[in-house]
N, C-alpha and C positions, 0 to 999 in steps of 0.2 A: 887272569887275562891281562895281558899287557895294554896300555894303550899308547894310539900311535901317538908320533909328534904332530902338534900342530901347522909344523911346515906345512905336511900332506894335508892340504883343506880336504879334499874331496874324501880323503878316508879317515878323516876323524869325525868330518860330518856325519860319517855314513855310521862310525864307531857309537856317537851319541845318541843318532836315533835309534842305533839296533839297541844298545844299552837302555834307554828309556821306554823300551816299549815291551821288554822283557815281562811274562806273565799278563800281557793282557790279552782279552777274549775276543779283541773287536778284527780280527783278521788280518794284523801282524803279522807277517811273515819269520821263521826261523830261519837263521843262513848258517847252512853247515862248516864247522868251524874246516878247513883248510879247501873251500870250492863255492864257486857263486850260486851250486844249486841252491832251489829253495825249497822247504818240505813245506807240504799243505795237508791240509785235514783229509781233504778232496783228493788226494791221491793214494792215500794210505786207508780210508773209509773202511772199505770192503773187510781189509786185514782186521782191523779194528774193533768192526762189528763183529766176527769171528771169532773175535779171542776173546771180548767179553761175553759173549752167549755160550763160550765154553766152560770159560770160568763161573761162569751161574750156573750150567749143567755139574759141576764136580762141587761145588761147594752143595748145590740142591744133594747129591747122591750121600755126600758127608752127613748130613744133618740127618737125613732119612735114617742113617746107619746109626747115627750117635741116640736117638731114639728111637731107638729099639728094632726101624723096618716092618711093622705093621700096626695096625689099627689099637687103642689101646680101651677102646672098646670090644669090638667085635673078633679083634687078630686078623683082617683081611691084610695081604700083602702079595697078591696076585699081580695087582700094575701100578710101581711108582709113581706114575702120573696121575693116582687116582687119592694118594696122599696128602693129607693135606695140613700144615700148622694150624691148632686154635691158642690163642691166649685166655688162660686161665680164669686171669683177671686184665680184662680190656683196659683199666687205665694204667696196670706199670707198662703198658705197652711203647718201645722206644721206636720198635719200626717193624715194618711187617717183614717177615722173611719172604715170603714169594716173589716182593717189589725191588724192593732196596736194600732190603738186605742183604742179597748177595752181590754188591761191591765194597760189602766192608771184613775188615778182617775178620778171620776165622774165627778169638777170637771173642769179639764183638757178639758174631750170629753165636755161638754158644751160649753166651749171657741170657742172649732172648730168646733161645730153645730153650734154658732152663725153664723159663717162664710159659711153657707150651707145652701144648697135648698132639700127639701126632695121632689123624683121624683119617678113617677114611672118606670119601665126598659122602654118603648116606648118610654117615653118624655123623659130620659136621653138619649137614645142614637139618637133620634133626634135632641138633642141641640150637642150632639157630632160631628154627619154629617153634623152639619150645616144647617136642615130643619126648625127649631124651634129656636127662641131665646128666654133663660129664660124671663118667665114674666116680672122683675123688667126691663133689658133691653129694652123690647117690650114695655114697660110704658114712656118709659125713649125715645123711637126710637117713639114713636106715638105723642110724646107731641109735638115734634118738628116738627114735620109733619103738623100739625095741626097750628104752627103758622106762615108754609108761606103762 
């Protein structure tokens, strides 16, 4: 970015403010480099909103796929939407995939699918209530059973 001479007051003034106010949140205006339009959050919204609930729907379909696409209890995989991530162990927990997960890289959410059991809504919230214990545990709780 060139800047101007300070001969032009009016556009170096105008150079310093745009330059200082670069990366802030408080509603700063962008001015597109060769035209005095200006872009706003509030004009583009819509588009916006759209691309990232697309992008959580393709990232959501990846993750379902990369484990397995059904239940890893019961095998149910009748309605993706009915899928769900558990953390194995809640405190390596970095961040929930349903939430915020899917605006970080791919990736990222894999690190913490490793860390997850893909269930379906019955069998999660029966390991919730305490009726069911994940598989690995029930593997882990029958082995020992078996060797008194």
């Amino acid at each position: 970015m060139q800047i101007p001479l300070a001969s032009d007051r009016n556009t170096f003034l105008n150079f310093i403010f745009l330059s200082s106010s670069v990366g802030r949140a408080d509603g700063c205006e962008k001015v597109v480099k060769g035209k005095g339009d200006r872009r706003r959050y509030a004009d583009r919204r819509e588009y916006l909103i759209k691309a990232v609930q697309k992008r959580r729907r393709s990232i959501r379909v990846r993750a379902i796929e990369y484990k397995g696409g059904q239940c890893e209890i019961c095998g149910y995989s009748r309605c993706p939407e009915a899928l769900e991530f558990h953390h194995v162990e809640p405190l390596s927990k970095d961040f929930s995939i349903s939430g915020s997960g899917c605006t970080r890289s791919w990736k990222k959410v894999q690190g913490e699918l490793d860390k997850c059991m893909i269930l379906c809504a019955n069998c999660h919230r029966e390991i919730h209530a305490g009726l069911q214990l994940p598989r690995e545990t029930a593997v882990e709780k029958s082995g020992e059973f078996r060797e008194a």
